[in-house]
C-alpha positions in Angstrom: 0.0 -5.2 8.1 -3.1 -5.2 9.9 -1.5 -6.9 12.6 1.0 -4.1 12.8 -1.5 -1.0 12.6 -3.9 -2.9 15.3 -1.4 -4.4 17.6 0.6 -1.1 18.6 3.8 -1.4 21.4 1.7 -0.8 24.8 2.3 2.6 26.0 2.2 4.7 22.7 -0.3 6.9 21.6 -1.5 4.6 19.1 -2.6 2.2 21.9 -4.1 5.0 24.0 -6.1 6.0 21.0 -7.1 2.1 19.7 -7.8 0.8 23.5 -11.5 -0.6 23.4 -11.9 0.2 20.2 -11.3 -2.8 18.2 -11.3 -5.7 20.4 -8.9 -8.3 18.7 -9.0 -10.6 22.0 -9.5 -14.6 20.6 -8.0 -13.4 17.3 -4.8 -14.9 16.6 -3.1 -12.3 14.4 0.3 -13.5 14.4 0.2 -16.2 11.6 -0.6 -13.2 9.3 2.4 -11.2 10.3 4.9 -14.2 10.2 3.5 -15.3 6.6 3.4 -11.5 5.4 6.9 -11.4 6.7 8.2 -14.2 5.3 6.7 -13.3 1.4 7.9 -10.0 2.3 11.6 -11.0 3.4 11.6 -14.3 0.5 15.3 -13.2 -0.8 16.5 -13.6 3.3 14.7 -17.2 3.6 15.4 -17.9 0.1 19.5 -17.2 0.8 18.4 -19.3 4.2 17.0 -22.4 2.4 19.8 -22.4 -0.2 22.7 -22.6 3.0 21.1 -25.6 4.0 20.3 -27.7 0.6 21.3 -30.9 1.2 20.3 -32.0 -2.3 16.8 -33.1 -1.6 14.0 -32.6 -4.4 12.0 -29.5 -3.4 8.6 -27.9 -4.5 8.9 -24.4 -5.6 5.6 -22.2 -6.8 3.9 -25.7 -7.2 0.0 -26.5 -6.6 0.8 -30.3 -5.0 -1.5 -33.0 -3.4 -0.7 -36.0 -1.6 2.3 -34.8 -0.4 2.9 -37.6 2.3 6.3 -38.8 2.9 8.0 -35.1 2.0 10.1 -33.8 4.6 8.5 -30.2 5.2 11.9 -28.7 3.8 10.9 -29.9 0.9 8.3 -27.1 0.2 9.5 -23.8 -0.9 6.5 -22.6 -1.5 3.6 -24.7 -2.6 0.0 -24.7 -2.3 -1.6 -28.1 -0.8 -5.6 -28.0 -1.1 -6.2 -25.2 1.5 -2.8 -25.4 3.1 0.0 -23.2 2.0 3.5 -24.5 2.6 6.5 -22.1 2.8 9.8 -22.5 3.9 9.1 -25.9 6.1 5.9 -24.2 7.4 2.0 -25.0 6.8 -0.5 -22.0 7.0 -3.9 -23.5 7.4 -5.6 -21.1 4.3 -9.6 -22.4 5.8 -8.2 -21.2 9.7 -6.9 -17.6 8.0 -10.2 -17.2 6.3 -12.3 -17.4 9.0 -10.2 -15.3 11.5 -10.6 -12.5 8.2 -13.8 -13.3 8.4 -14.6 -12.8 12.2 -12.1 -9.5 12.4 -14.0 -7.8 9.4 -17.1 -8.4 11.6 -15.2 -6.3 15.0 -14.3 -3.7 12.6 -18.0 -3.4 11.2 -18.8 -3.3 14.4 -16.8 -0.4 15.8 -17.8 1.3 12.2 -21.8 0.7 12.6 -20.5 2.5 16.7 -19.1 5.8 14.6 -22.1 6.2 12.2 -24.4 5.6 15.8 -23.0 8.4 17.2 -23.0 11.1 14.4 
């Protein structure tokens, strides 16, 4: 959601109001809004992933390693090491981390800016 509130449509007031405040530039946002879409939206993908079972075995809510050799299909949802697979998709866990990581640091920033100037 964060993506959403921080990423407004260019032109409304929102963006008038968030411009140079929180600068998101070199953070790559959108794997958070797809995943947070897709656990959001699971009965759509889940209806999706059923039209096209060909019969193959499949991974559903399973913590899995060594899973060479699996078409990405395969994974429903499943949780590699640090890699969470959903719907034929890998979301590096480590990468999402560290861009929380480095985006809580901007908004501390623009927070110690507030208390500065009070």
């Amino acid at each position: 959601m964060v993506d959403k509130i921080l990423n407004p449509k260019s032109g409304t007031e929102r963006y008038a109001a968030l411009l140079g405040k929180v600068n998101l530039s070199g953070l790559d946002l959108k794997p958070f809004r797809k995943l947070r879409n897709h656990l959001e939206h699971f009965d759509e993908r889940l209806d999706e992933w059923v039209s096209k079972y060909d019969g193959h075995p499949f991974f559903d809510m399973n913590t899995v390693t060594g899973t060479k050799g699996f078409p990405k299909q395969a994974f429903l949802r499943a949780l590699d090491t640090h890699t969470f697979k959903f719907h034929g998709e890998d979301y590096n866990l480590d990468s999402l981390h560290q861009t929380l990581l480095q985006f809580e640091a901007r908004l501390n920033q623009v927070d110690d800016t507030i208390h500065h100037l009070h």
